[in-house]
LOTI-125771 format. One record per residue: residue number from 1; x, y, z of N, C-alpha, C in turn. Coordinates in steps of 0.2 Angstrom, whole numbers. Layout:
BEGIN
REC	num	npx	npy	npz	capx	capy	capz	cpx	cpy	cpz
REC	NUM	X	Y	Z	X	Y	Z	X	Y	Z
...
***
This chain:
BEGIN
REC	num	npx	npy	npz	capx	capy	capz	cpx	cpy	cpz
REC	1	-115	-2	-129	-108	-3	-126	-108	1	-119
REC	2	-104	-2	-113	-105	-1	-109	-97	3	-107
REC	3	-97	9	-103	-92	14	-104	-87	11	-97
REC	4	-82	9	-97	-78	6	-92	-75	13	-86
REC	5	-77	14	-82	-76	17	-75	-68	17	-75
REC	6	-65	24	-74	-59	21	-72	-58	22	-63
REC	7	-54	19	-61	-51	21	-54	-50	30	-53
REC	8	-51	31	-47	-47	37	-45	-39	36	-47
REC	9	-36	40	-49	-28	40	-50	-26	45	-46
REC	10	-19	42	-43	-17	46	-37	-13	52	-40
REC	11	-11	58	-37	-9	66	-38	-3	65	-38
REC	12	2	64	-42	10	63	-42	12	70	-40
REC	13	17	70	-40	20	75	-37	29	74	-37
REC	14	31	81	-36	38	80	-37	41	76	-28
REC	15	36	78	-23	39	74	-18	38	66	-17
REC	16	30	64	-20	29	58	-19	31	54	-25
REC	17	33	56	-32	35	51	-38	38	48	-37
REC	18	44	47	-33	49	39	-31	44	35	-29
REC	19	37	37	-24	34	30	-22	30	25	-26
REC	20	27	32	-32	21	28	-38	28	25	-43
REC	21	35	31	-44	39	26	-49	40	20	-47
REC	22	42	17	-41	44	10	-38	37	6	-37
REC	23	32	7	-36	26	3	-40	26	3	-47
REC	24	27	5	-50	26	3	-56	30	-1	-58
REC	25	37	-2	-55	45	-6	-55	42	-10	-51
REC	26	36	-11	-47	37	-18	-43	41	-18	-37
REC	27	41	-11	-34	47	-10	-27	42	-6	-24
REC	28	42	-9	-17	39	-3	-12	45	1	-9
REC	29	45	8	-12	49	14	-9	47	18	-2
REC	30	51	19	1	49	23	7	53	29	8
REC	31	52	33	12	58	36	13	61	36	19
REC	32	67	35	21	73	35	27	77	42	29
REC	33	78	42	35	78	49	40	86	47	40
REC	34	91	51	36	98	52	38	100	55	45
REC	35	95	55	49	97	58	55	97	54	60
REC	36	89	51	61	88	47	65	87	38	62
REC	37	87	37	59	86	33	54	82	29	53
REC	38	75	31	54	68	30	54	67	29	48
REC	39	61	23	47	57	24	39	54	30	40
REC	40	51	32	34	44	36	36	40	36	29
REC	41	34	34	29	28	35	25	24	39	30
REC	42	19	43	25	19	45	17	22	50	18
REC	43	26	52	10	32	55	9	30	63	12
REC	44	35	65	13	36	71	18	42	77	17
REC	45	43	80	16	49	86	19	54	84	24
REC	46	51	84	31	55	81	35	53	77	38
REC	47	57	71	44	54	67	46	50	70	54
REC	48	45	65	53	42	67	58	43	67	65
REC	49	48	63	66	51	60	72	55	65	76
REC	50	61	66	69	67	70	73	65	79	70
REC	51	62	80	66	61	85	63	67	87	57
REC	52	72	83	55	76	85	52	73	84	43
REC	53	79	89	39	75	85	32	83	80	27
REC	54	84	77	31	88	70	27	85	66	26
REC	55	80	64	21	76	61	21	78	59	14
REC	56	80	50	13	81	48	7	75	44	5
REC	57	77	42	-2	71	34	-4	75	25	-4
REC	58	72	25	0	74	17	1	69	14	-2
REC	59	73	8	-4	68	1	-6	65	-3	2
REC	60	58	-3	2	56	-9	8	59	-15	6
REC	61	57	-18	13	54	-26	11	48	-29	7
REC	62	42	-25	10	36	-26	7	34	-31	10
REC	63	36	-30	16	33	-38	22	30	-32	27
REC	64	26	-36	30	24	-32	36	17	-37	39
REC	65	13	-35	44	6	-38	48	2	-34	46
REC	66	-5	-38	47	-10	-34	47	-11	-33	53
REC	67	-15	-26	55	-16	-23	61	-26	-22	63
REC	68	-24	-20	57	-35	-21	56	-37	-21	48
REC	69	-44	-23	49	-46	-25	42	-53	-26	41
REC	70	-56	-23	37	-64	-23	33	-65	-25	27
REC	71	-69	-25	27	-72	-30	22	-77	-24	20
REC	72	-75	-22	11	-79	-16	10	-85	-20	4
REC	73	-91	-19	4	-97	-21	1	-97	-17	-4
REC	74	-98	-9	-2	-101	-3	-6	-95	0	-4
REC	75	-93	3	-12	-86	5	-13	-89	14	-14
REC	76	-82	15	-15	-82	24	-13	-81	26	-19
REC	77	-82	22	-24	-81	24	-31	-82	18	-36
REC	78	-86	20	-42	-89	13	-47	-84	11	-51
REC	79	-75	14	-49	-72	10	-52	-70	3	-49
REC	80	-72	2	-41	-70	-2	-41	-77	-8	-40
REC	81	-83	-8	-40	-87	-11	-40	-86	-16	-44
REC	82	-82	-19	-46	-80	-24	-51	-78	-31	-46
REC	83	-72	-27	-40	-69	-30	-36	-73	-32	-29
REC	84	-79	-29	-28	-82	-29	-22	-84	-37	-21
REC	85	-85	-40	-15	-82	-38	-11	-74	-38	-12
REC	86	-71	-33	-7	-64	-36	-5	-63	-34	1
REC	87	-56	-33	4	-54	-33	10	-48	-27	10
REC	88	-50	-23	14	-45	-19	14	-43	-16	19
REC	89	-37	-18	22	-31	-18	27	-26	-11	31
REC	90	-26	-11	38	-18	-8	39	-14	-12	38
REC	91	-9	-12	36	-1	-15	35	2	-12	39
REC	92	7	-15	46	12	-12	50	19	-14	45
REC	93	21	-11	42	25	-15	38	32	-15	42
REC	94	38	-20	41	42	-24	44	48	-15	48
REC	95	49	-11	41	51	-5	44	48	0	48
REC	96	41	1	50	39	5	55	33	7	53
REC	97	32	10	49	25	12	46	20	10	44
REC	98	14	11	43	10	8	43	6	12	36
REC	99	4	7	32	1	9	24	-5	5	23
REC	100	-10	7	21	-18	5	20	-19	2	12
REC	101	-22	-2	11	-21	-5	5	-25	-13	5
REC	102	-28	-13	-2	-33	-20	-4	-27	-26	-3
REC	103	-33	-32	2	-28	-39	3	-30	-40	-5
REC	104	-25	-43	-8	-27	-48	-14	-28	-55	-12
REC	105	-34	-59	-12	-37	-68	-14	-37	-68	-4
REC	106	-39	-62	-2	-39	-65	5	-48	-66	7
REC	107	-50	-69	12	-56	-73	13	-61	-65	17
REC	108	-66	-66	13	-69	-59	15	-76	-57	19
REC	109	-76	-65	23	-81	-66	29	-77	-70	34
REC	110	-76	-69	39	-80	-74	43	-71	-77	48
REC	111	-69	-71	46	-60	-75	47	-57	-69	50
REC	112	-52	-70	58	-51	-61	59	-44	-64	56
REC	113	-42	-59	54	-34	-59	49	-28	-54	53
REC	114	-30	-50	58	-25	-48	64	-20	-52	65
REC	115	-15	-50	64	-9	-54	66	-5	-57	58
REC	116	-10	-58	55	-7	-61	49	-1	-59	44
REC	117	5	-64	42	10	-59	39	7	-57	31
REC	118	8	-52	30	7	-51	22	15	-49	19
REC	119	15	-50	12	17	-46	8	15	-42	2
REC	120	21	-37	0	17	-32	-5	18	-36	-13
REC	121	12	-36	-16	13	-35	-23	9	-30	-27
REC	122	13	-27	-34	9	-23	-37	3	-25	-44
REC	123	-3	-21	-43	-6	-21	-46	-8	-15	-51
REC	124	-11	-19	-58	-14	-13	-60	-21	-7	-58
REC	125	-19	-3	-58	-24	3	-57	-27	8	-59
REC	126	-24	9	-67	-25	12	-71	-21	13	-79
REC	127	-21	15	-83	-17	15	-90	-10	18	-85
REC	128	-5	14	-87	1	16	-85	3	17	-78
REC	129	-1	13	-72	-2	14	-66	-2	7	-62
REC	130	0	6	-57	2	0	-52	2	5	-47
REC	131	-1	0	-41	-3	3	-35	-1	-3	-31
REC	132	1	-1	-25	3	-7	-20	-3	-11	-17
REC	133	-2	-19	-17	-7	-20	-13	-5	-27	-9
REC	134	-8	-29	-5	-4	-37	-1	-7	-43	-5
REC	135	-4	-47	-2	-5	-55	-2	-5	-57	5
REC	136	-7	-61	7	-6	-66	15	-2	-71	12
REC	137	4	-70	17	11	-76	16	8	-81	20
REC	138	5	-83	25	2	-89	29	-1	-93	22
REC	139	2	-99	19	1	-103	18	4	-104	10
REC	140	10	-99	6	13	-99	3	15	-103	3
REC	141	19	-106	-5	27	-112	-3	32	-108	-6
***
């Protein structure tokens, strides 16, 4: 019988919990600077921008472009060798920030994908876990 590999699981915490809770809800959370009124990922203290700490959680949109993108062979862990190849992306996402994350059903040769809109969806990533990852809206109905 063959032992199934789990993923790395990500370090909750009491600063970053609204991000991983809103994955698992199917919502990409961020957090928003009540000063300057900036997004800001990954979650923080205070914002980077203005240095203030009014910083709430907001729901995104979960839209955003790709910026750059690889196409990973040889994974950094045997849990995901299952999924290899895949393609794994910066996202400029529509509020400011930029978030790294696997495209899902995107083409893993041969195609630059710069430029292209994505959306987020959640996936599973381990017992009780959803992780955010994209789709390409080019060619949705």
């Amino acid at each position: 019988m063959e032992m199934q590999v789990l993923k790395p699981q990500p370090r909750v915490n009491s600063l970053n919990e609204p991000f991983w809770q809103g994955c698992n809800e199917g919502r990409l959370m961020m957090q928003r600077c009540g000063d300057c009124a900036r997004h800001v990922f990954y979650p923080r203290v205070c914002c980077p921008y203005c240095h203030e700490d009014r910083l709430s959680w907001v729901e995104a949109s979960g839209r955003g472009t790709i910026i750059s993108h690889t196409t990973v062979y040889r994974t950094h862990h045997d849990g995901f060798n299952a999924e290899a190849p895949y393609v794994f992306a910066a996202i400029s996402l529509d509020e400011g920030p930029c978030l790294y994350a696997q495209l899902q059903r995107a083409p893993v040769a041969g195609t630059s994908l710069i430029g292209t809109a994505v959306r987020a969806v959640f996936v599973d990533h381990g017992p009780g876990r959803k992780i955010a990852a994209f789709l390409l809206v080019d060619g949705e109905s």
